[in-house]
N, C-alpha and C positions, 0 to 999 in steps of 0.2 A: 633847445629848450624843452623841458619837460611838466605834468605837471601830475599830480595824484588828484583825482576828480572822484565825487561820492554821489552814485544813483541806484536808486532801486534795492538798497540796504546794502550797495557793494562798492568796494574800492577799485578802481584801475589806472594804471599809470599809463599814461599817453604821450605821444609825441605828434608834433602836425604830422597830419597826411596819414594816420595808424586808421588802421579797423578794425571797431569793436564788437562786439555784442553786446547788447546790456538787456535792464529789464524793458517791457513796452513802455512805447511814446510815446504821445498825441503825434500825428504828421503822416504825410504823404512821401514816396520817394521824392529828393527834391529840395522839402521842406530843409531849411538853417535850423537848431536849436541849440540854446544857452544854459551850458552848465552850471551853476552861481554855487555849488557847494564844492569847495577846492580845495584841499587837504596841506599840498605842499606845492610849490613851485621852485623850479631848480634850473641854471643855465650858466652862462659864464660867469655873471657876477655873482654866485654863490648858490647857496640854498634859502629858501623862507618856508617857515615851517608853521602853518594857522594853530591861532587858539578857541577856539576847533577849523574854522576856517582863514583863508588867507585872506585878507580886507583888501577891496578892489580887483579882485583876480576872477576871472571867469574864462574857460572852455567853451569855443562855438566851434559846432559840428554840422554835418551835413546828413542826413536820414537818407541811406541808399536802399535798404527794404527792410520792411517787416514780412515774420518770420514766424514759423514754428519747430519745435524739434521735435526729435522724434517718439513718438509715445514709448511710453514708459508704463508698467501695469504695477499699482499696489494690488500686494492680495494682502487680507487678514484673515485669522483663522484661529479662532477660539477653541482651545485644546479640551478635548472631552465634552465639549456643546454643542454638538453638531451642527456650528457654525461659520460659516466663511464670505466672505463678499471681495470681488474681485474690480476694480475698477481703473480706468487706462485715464493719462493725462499727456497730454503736448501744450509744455510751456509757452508763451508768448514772448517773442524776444524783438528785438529795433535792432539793425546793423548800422552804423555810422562810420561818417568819416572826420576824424578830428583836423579842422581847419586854421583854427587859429588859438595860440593860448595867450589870453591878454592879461595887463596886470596895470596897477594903480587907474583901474576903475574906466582903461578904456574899452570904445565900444567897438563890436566888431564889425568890420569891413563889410561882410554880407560876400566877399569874394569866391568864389570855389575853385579848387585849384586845377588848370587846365590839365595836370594828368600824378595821379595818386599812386606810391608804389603800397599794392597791398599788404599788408600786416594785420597779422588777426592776433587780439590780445583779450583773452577772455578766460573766468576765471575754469579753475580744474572741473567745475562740475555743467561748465558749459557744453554744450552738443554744437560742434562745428558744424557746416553746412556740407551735406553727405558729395564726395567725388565718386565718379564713376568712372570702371577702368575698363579693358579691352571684357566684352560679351555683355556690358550692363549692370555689372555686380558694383554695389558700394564698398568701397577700401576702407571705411569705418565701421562695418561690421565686422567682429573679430568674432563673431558666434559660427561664422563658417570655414574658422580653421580648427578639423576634429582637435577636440580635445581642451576646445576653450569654450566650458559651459558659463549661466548665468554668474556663479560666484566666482569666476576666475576672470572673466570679461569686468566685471564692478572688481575688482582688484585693479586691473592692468586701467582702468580709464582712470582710479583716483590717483596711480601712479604715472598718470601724462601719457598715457600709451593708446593710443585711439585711432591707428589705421594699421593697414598691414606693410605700408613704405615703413616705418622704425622697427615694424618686426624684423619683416628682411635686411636690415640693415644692421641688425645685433651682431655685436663681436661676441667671443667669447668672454670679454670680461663682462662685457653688458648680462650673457644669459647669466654668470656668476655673481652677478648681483643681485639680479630679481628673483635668479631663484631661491636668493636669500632673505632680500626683503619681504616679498610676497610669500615665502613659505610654499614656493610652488616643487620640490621635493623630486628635482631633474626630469620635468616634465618636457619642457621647452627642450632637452634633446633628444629623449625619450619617443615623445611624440613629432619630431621633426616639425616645431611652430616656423621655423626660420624657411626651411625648406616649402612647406605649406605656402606661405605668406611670399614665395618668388611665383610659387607654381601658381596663386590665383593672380597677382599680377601679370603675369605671362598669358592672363586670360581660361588658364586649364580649367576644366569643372573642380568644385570646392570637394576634398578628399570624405566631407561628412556625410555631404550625401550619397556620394560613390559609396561609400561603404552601405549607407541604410536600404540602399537597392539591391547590394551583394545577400545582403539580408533577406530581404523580403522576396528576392527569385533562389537564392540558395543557391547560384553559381558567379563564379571570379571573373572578375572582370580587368 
């Protein structure tokens, strides 16, 4: 059973036992809470489809933490005013676990389930919770494979691309895609992203900074 649940101005489809992200919650780790705006629900006996919502249908979930991601900086910059202000923001987010989806207006159980396979369903412009791989380094930072600056990295995350495991895992038809989608113009084998993205998983130092130190002593390393 599935069901399309509406919080925080956004849609996600859920299944018991999924984890979310959404926008902040009132609650503690812990805390049950009740989704009452429910879009569609769908299972063996069919689909049902609200006008706007489903009548008697409600989503209760369980509040595993609250959260921040990772800042993010607006700058603006007023062209020939010599004007600019720069300012950083970390969104507020609730991670849950979807426990039970009820329908013709019953209530829920209050049960948690004694063990949840994790599933993270959240929307494209969501910030996963950063993994860490062999030396410390975040596998969601793509800024540390040369050659992938700010406007290429905001590319690859609104196209679902947000660690260096789906880098290094690119076929060739995969880079023949984005380098067509993304308008990245044989960069990705140009600059070796695929090869990069084993080498920091492998733990190696990241190739950008290597380089800006060859730079800045003026010998090869």
């Amino acid at each position: 059973m599935f069901a399309v649940i509406k919080t925080g101005g956004k849609q996600y489809s859920v299944a018991a036992n999924d984890e979310l992200e959404v926008e902040l919650l009132e609650g503690a780790p812990g805390d049950m809470v009740t989704f009452g705006e429910i879009l569609l629900v769908g299972g063996e006996a069919g689909v049902t489809i609200g006008a706007p919502f489903v009548e008697g249908a409600s989503v209760s979930a369980e509040i595993i933490d609250q959260m921040r991601t990772r800042k993010i900086l607006v700058f603006k910059k007023r062209r020939r005013q010599n004007s600019k202000r720069s300012r950083g923001h970390r969104q507020h987010l609730t991670i849950v676990r979807i426990t039970e989806i009820l329908t013709n207006g019953a209530k829920a159980s209050g049960k948690k389930p004694a063990k949840a396979k994790a599933k993270v369903a959240a929307p494209a412009t969501d910030a996963a919770p950063a993994a860490l791989v062999s030396g410390g380094l975040d596998s969601s930072n793509l800024s540390l494979i040369s050659g992938i600056g700010p406007t290429i990295e905001k590319k690859l995350r609104a196209a679902g691309i947000t660690s260096w495991e789906q880098i290094a895992a690119w076929t060739d038809a995969d880079i023949a895609k984005y380098d067509e989608e993304l308008a990245l113009r044989g960069r990705v084998v140009r600059e070796e992203w695929v090869q990069q993205a084993s080498e920091l998983l492998a733990g190696k130092p990241p190739r950008a900074k290597v380089d800006q130190a060859e730079l800045k002593s003026g010998e090869d390393r």
